[in-house]
N, C-alpha and C positions, 0 to 999 in steps of 0.2 A: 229427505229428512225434514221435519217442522225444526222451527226454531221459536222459545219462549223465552220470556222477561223474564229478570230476577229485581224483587223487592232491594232498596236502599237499603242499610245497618250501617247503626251511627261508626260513624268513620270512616266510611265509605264517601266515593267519590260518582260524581254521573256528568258527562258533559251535553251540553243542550247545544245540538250542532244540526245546523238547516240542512236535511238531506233533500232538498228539493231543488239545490243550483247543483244538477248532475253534471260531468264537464266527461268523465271516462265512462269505457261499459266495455268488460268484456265475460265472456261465457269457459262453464266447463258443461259435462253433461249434469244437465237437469237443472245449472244450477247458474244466474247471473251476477257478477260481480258489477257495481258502480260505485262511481267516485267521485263524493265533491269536493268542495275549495278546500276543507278539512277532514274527511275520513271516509270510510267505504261501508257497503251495506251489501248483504247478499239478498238474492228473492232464489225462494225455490220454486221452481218452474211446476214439482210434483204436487203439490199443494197449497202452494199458491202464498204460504209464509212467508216474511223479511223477522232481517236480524243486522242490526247495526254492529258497526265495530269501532270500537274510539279508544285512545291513549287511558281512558278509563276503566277499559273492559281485556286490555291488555298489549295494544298497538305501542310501537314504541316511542312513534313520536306523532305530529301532530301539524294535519296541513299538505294534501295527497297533489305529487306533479304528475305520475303517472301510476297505470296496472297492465299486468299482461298476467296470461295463465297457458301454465304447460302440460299438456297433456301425458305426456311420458312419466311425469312423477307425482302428476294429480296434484300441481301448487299453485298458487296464486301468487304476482309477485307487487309488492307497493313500493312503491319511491315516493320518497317525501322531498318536499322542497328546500330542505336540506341536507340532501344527498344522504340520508338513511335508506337501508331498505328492510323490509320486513316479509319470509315467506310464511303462508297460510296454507298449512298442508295438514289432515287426517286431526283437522278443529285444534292443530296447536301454532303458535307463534314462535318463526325462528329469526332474531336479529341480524343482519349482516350488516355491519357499523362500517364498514372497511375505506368504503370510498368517502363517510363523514367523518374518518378522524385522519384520512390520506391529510401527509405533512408536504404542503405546497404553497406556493403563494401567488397560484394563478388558480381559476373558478373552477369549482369541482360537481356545477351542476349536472342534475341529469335531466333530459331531455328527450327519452324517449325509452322504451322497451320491447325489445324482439325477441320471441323465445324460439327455438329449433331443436327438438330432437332431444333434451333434456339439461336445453343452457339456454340462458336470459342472454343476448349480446344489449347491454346496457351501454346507450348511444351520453356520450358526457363531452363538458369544455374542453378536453384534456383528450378526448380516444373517444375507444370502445373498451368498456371494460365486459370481459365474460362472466357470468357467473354457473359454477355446474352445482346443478339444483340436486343430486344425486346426492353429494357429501357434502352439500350447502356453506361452499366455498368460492372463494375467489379463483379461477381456475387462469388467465392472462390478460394482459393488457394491452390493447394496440397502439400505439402512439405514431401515426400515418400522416403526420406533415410530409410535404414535399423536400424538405430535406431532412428527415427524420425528427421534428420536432413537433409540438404538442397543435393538435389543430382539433377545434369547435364541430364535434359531430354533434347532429342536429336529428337524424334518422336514418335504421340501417335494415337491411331485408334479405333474406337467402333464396335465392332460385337456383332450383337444382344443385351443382356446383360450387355456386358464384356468392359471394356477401357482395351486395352491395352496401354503400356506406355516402351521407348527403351531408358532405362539409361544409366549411365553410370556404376551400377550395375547389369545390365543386362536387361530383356526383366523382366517387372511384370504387372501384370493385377490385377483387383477387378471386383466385381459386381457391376453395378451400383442402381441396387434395394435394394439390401440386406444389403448391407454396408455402413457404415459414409465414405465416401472418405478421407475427413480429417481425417480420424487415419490412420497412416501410417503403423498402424500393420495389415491393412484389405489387405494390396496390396501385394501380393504372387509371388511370382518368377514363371513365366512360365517355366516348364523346360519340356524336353531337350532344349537347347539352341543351335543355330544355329553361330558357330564361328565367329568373324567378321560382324556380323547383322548391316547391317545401315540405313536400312529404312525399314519402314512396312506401309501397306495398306491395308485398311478395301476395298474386292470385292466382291459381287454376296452373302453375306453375310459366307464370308471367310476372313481370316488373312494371307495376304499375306506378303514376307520379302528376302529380296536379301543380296546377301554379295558377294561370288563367285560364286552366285548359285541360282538361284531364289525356294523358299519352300513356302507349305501353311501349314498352322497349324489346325489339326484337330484333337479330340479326345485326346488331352495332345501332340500328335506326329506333327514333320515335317517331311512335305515329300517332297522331293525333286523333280523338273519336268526340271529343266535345272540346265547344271553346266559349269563352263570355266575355266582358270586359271586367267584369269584378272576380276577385282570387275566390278559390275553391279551397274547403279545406275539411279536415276531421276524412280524410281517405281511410277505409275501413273493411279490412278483409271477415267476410264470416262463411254463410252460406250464398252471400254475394259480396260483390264488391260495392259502398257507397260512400260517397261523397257529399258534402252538403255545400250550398251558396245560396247568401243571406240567409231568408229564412225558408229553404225550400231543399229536400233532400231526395238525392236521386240515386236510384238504384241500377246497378250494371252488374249485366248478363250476359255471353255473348256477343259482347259490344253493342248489346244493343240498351238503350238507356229508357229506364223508365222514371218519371216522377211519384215520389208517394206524397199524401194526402198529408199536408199538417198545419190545415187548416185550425187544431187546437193548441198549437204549440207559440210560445211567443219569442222563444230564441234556441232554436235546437241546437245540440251541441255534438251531438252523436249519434250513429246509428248504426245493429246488428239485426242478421236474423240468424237464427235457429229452432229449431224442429222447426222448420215452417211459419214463425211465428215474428215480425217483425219489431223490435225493440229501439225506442227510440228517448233519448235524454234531451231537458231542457236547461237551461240555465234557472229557474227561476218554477216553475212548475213540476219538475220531477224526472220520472219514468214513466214511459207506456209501452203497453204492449197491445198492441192491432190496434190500436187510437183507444185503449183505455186506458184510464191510468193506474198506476199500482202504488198502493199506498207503504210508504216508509214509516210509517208510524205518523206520529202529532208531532210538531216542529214549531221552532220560530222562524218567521218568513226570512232573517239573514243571522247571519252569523255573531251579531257584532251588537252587545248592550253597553251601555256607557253607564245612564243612571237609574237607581229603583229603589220604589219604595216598598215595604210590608204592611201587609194593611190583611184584617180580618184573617182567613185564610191563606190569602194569594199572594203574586206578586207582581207590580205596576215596573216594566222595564223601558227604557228610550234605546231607541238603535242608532240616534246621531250623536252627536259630541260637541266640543270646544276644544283648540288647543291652549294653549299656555297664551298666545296672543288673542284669543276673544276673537279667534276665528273656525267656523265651520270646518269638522273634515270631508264634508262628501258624502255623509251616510244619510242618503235623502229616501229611499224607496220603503224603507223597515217598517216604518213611524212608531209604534210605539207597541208592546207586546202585552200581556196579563198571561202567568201561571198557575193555575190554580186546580190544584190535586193532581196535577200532572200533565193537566192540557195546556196548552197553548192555545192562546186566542189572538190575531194579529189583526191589528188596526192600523191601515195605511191608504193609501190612495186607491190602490185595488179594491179594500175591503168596504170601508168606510169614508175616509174624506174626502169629500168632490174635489171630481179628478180634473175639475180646473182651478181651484186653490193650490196658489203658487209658495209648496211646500220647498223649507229649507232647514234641514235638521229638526230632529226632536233630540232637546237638550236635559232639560231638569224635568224630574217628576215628583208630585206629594200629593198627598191622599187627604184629602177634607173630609171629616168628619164629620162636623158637625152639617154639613149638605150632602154625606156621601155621591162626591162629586172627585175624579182625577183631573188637574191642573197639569198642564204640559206644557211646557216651554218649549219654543222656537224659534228659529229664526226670521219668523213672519208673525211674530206674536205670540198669543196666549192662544192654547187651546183647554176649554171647559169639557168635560167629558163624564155623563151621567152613565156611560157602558152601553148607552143605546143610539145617545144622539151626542152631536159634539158642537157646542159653539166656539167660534176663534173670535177674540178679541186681539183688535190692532189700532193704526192711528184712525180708522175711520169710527169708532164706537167707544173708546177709551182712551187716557192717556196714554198708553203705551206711545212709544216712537220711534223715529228711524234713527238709526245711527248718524250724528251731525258729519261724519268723515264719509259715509258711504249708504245714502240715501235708502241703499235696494235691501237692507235688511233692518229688522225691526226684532234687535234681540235680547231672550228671555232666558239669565245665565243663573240664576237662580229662583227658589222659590222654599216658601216656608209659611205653616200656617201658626196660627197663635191660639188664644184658650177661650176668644170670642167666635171663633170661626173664620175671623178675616181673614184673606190669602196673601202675602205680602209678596213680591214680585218685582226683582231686579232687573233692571231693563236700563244695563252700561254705555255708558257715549252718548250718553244725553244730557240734559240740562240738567231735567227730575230725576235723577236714577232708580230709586225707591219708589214704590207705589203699594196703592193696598186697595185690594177689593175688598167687601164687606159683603155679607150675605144676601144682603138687598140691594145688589149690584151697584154699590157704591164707590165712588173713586177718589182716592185721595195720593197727591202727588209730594215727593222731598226731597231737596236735594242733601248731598251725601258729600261732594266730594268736587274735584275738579272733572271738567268733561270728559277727559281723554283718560283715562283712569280705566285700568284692564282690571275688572268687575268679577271673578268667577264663578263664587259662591256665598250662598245667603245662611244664617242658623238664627234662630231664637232661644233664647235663654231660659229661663226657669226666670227671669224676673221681665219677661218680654223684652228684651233689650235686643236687637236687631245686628248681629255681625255678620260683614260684607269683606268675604277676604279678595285679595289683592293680590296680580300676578307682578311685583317688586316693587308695591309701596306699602306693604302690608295688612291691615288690619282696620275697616273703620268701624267702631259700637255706636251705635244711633239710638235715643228712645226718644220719642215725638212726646208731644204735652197732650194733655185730658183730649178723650172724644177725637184721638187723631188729627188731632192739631199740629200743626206748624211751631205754634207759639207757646213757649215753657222746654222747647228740643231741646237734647244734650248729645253730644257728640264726642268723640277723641278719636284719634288713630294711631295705635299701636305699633310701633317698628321695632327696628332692632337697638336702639335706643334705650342705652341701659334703665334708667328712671320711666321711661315709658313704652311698654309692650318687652323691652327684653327678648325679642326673639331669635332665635338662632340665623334666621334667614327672612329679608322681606316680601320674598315671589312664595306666598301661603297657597296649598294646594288641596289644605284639605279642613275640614271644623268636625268637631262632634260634640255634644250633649252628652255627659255620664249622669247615671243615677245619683251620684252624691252633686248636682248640681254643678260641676266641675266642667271647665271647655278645654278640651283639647284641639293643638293647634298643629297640624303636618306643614312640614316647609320644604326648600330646597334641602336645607339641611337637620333635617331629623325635625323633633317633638317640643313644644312647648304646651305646659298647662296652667291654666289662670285658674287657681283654687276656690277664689271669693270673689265670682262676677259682679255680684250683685251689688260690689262697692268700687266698681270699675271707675265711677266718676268720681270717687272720692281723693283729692292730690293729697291728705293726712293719710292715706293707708298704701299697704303695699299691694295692694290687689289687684293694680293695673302693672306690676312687675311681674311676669309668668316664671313658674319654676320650672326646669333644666330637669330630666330624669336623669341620674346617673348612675352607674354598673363599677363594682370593682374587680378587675381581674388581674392574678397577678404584680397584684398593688398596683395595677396602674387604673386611674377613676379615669371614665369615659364617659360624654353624654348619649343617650341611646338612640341611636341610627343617625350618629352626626354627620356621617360622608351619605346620607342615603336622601334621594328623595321620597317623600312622607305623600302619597298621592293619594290612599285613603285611610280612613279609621273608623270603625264600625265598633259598635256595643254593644255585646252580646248580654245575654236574661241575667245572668251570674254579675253583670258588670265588667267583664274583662274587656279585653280590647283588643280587633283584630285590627293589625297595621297591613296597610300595602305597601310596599317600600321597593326602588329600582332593583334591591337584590331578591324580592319575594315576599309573600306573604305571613305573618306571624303572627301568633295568639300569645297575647301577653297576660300576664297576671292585673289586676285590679289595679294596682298600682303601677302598673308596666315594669317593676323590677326583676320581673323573672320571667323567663320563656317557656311557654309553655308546649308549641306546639310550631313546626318553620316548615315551608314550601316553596319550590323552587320548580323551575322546568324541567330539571334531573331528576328529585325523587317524587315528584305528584306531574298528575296528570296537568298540570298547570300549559298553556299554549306559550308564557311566554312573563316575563317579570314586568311589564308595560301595563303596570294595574292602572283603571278608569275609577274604578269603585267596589266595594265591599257593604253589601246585603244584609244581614240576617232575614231570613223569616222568623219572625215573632212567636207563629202559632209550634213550629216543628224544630226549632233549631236548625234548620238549614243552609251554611252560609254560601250565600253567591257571590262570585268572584268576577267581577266583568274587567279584563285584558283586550291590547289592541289585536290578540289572534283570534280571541272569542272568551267565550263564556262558560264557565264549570259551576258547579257546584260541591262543599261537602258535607256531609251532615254531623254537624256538633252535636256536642252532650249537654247543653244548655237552652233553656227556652226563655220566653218572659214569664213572670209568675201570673199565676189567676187570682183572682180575686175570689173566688170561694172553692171549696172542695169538688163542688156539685159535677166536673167534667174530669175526672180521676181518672184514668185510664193506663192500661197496660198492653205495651207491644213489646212481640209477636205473643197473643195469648191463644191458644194455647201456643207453647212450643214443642216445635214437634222434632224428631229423632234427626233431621237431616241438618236442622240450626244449630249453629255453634258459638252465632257473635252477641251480643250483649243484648239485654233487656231492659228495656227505658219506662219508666212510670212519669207520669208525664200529668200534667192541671193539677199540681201543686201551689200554694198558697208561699206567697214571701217566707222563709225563713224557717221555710222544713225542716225537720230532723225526722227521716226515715227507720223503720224498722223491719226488717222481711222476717217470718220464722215461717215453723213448718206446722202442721197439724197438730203435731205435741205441745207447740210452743217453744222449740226450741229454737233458738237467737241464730239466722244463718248470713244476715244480712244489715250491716246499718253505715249511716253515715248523714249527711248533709247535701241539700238538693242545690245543683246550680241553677238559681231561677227559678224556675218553675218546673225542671226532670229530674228525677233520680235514673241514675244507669247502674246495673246492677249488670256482674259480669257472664251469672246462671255458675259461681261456683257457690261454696262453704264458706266459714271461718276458717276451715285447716285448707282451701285454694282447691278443693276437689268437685266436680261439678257435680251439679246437686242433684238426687234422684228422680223417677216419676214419683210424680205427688200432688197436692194441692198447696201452694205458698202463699200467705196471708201478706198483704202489705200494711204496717201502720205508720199514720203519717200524722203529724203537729207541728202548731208555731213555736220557735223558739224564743219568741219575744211574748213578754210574761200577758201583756195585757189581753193576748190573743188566743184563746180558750178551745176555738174550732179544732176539729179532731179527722180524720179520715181513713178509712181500710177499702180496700181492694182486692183482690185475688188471683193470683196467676197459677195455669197448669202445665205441669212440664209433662215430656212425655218422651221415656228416654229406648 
């Protein structure tokens, strides 16, 4: 069987997940199953197709620990890393939740999968649990401690007779004819015991088992056929038996061992053959097959975006971070991503930045305009980036500087440009913390604040005014004097200080800019917004006092997302506002009073409520969602508006007989009022564009869908001075 892409429709969901750190791999006929840190992908062997599978395409959850596939009932089985599982049988999804909502309060991981004769023995902290894939149920449990109590299986295998089962009291088997499996007095310790044992596999109707040593088990004895000083691991029964150590994978036959070639690999992690055809997985480069490689479609080189901007078409992503302390998490290899029309392009030490610049995080990104140039923060500086070539500025070329507490990093925790082109550039635990390049690579340094002052994130105002939020000292506004000067500065800092800033919480985690000029402010504890920045310095007005959004329910008045943390806030064409919040994601009305739209791990394909940041794309309404599991997207009914008519456009045009979801007209001008009719002129279609799209649903007036025909779009401003007019045309086709 081929397998084809299906097009986005707004409301829909797509996850952008790296399928090239392959970690599993297993086969049915014709047909290969792999697995990485986050979801699984098939290739067809017959024609040579792939087809991913993600918690957006119908998986139930999100983040693969193992696979196995049964032949007896033609299923594929997934364990997720938190004890879900999911079969994939005859192209449908069957949930078995059983062992993720088992009520225990000892670990209910799983750890391995063996399938036999048409049951999964699923290796967990707790047993073996069986699953018979026939009436895709739980079928018993083994619970084989040494004195009947719960013990850590790690991996288990059938020879002939025998299960074997690799505890964490050692290696024990049963019969499986002769014995109640459920008594745990039936399961006998295999011994001699092979030291250090960490995986076993049933071959050629043998027991095989590695550790520093690959042995088979015959006759009560191990015997041993290779040994090393470094551990063996990824033991892999197919059309042979193989094992890998370091980065070198060996194949066994007859006990006789062979090394294969992989020489292109840079960290294998697995290896099968079938028809003949050797299959091998890397961490970090993919799949191959006979040393080619097989392509998964177009990826980001890791899993994991923190921050991005929208700019033109695309979209500019970082793949390291900051914690809450104005420390690095680790995500050093990614460096920085661009999406545009659906490719990915990665820019990292592999690709582009010499690979002896001593990278540490990509933190903040923003998009200069006026140089069409990406600005990229890091923990080694600034990086300049024309999309072909990149310069880093650090203390050796620029003010930038190292952190005065810890010398070895030189970091860039925000960034933001202003309406001269200059790039303005926070670079915390320093003297200067504030800095601004100018287009003619000029440098100008301010201080902000005390040194030790946990820096997170930078915004600029609609009056240029500079806000530097604060992990629990909240808020500093800075505007510098004429020509970037030093002298004429104004400064304040905002807390929870009723009279000044007012916020609900001082460790601020998040800013935004809305259209009405307005800054919205995410804290530890919920939302504040400063209505009238632009009289932020002024001690006669209340504009440096932020108002409180509040909700009445039930007669009781709440501030809104006051127990929640406020991690991002995004602004979509319409002006709404999507919040990131520790319980989920939410689309709020303009004014944030009403909800419009709520996401969670449970009903959206979301990895997890650990939001980093929230996206739009500008040009398509697409909002990205970057979490510490990874990265989604969904596509909104909202864009930014255009500036003239002249790119009016209609998707899916034509529509054709197998579409059923909504229809977007789209390079609309501020303050549309849409009209759709039919050939006659009859009115079948009107309303108000968010931003820059109208979504029409393809029914009637009377909610009936509309027939084959030719539909006219008219479009105008609703604001009196603006006179521009626009029509369109879509064809349906039923």
């Amino acid at each position: 069987m081929g397998f084809t892409a299906k097009t986005q429709q707004i409301g829909t969901w797509r996850m952008h997940i790296n399928y090239n750190n392959v970690m599993k791999l297993t086969y049915a006929p014709n047909i290969i199953m792999g697995a990485t840190e986050k979801s699984v992908f098939l290739y067809d062997i017959t024609d040579n197709s792939t087809r991913t599978l993600d918690k957006a395409s119908g998986l139930s959850d999100f983040g693969v620990q193992d696979i196995a596939y049964d032949s007896t009932f033609n299923t594929f089985i997934i364990a997720y890393n938190n004890s879900n599982i999911d079969l994939f049988k005859d192209n449908t999804i069957i949930n078995i939740p059983d062992i993720k909502n088992k009520l225990t309060s000892s670990s209910k991981n799983i750890n391995g999968i063996y399938t036999n004769h048409g049951f999964a023995y699923i290796s967990t902290d707790f047993g073996i649990v069986v699953l018979d894939l026939e009436n895709e149920e739980i079928d018993n449990t083994y619970v084989i401690g040494s004195t009947g109590d719960q013990v850590k299986v790690t991996d288990c295998a059938i020879v002939q007779d025998t299960i074997f089962a690799l505890t964490a009291q050692g290696l024990k088997k049963a019969s499986i004819s002769s014995g109640n499996l459920l008594d745990y007095s039936q399961w006998n310790h295999a011994v001699p015991y092979i030291s250090g044992l960490s995986e076993i596999e049933s071959f050629n109707d043998t027991l095989y088992g590695i550790s520093t040593e690959l042995a088979f088990y015959h006759n009560g004895m191990w015997q041993t056929i290779y040994t090393d000083t470094l551990p063996l691991k990824s033991l892999k029964a197919s059309e042979t038996l193989t094992f890998i150590k370091g980065l070198n994978i060996y194949s066994v036959q007859n006990s006789v061992i062979d090394s294969l070639n992989t020489s292109f690999l840079i960290d294998p992690q697995v290896c099968i053959k079938t028809q003949n055809s050797i299959y091998m997985g890397d961490k970090k480069l993919g799949i191959y097959k006979d040393e080619q490689k097989i392509g998964i479609g177009n990826n980001p080189f890791t899993n994991i975006g923190f921050n991005a901007v929208s700019y033109k078409n695309s979209m500019a992503i970082t793949s390291g971070g900051i914690n809450n302390n104005v420390d690095g998490m680790d995500n050093v290899e990614g460096g920085f991503y661009i999406f545009e029309e659906g490719i990915w392009y990665n820019y990292n030490i592999y690709t582009f930045i010499p690979t002896d610049f001593p990278i540490q995080e990509f933190t903040r990104i923003v998009y200069n305009e006026y140089e069409d140039k990406l600005y990229v923060g890091m923990f080694t500086g600034l990086l300049v980036s024309d999309f072909a070539t990149g310069k880093v500025y650090n203390s050796s070329n620029s003010p930038i500087s190292s952190a005065l507490l810890n010398p070895g990093v030189q970091k860039v925790t925000g960034l933001a440009t202003d309406s001269k082109g200059n790039t303005w550039v926070l670079n915390p635990e320093t003297h200067n913390a504030l800095k601004v390049k100018t287009p003619n690579d000029e440098w100008y340094s301010f201080s902000i604040g005390n040194d030790n002052q946990k820096m997170v994130d930078l915004l600029i105002d609609d009056s240029e005014q500079k806000w530097v939020a604060q992990n629990g000292q909240g808020i500093i506004v800075y505007k510098e004097g004429e020509n970037l000067s030093a002298s004429g500065e104004q400064k304040i800092t905002l807390t929870t200080n009723g009279n000044q800033g007012n916020l609900p919480n001082n460790s601020v985690l998040s800013m935004a800019l809305d259209k009405n000029g307005e800054v919205w402010v995410g804290t530890a504890q919920g939302i504040a917004v400063f209505s009238c920045p632009s009289r932020i310095f002024d001690a006669t007005s209340t504009c440096r006092i932020s108002d409180r959004i509040t909700s009445t329910l039930d007669l009781y008045t709440e501030y809104l997302f006051e127990t929640d943390r406020v991690s991002a806030i995004e602004v979509d064409g319409a002006n709404r506002k999507w919040i990131g919040t520790s319980a989920g994601v939410f689309l709020m009305s303009e004014d944030g009073k009403e909800e419009i739209l709520s996401f969670n791990a449970e009903n959206s394909p979301l990895p997890n409520t650990e939001i980093y940041d929230i996206t739009v794309n500008k040009f398509n309404g697409e909002v990205f969602i970057f979490t510490s599991g990874g990265m989604v997207s969904y596509m909104g009914d909202a864009t930014e508006p255009a500036e003239n008519y002249e790119n009016i456009k209609a998707y899916p045009n034509p529509v054709r007989p197998e579409y059923t979801g909504p229809i977007a007209i789209e390079g609309l001008i501020s303050d549309s009022y849409v009209k759709i009719t039919d050939t006659h002129g009859v009115l079948i279609k009107e309303g108000y564009a968010l931003g820059g799209k109208f979504v029409w649903d393809g029914n009637d007036m009377n909610g009936k869908r509309a027939r084959t025909g030719i539909y006219y779009v008219f479009s105008g401003s609703t604001v009196k001075d603006v006179k521009e007019k626009a029509k369109t045309s879509i064809a349906i086709i039923r």
